[in-house]
C-alpha positions as CSV (number, residue, x, y, z in Angstrom):
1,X,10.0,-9.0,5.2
2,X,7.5,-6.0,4.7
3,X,6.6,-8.0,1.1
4,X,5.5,-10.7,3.3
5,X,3.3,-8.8,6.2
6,X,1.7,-6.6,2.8
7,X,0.7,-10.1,1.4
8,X,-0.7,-11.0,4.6
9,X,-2.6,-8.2,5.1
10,X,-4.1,-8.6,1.4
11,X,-4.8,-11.9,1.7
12,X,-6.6,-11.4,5.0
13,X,-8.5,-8.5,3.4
14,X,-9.7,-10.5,0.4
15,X,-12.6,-11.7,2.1
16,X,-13.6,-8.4,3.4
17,X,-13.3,-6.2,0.9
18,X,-16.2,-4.5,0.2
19,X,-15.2,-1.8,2.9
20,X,-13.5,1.2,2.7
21,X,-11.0,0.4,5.1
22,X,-10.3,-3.3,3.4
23,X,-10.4,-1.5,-0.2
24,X,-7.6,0.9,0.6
25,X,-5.3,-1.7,2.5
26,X,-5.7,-3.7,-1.6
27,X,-5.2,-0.8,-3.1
28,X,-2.2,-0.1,-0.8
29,X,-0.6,-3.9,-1.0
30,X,-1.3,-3.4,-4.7
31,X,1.2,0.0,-5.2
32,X,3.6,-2.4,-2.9
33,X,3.7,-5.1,-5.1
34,X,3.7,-2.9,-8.7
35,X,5.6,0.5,-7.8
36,X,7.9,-0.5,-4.6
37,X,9.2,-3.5,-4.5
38,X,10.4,-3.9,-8.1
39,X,12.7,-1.2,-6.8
40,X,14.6,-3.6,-4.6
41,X,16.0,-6.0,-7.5
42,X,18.7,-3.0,-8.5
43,X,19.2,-2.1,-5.1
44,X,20.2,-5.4,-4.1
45,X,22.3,-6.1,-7.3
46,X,24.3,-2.8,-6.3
47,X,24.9,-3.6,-3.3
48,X,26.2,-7.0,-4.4
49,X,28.4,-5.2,-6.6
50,X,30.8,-3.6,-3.9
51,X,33.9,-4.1,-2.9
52,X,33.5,-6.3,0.5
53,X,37.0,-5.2,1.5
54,X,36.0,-3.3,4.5
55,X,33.3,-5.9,5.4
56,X,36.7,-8.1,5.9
57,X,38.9,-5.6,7.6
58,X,40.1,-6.4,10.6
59,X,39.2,-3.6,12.9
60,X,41.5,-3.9,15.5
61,X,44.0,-2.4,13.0
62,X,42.6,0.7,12.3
């Protein structure tokens, strides 16, 4: 979701982007893209990785 609203927010400040203000939300959406979201592919294939057993657990026998 926050990959999405950074792409929007780039793509909206394309046009304008000769200012300071739309220069640093590039630069920004540019980190996002290159240092923090890359970040998320071992994240997500750790938690795939778990055991799911106390996802299923019933709880009303604890």
């Amino acid at each position: 979701m926050i990959a999405w609203l950074w792409l929007r927010m780039a793509t909206l400040a394309v046009p304008h982007g000769k200012s300071d203000f739309h220069r640093g939300k590039l630069a920004a959406a540019h980190h996002f893209f290159t240092h923090e979201l890359p970040k998320t592919g071992p994240q997500h294939a750790l938690l795939r990785s778990l055991d799911p057993a106390l996802v299923r657990l019933d709880d009303t026998c604890l």
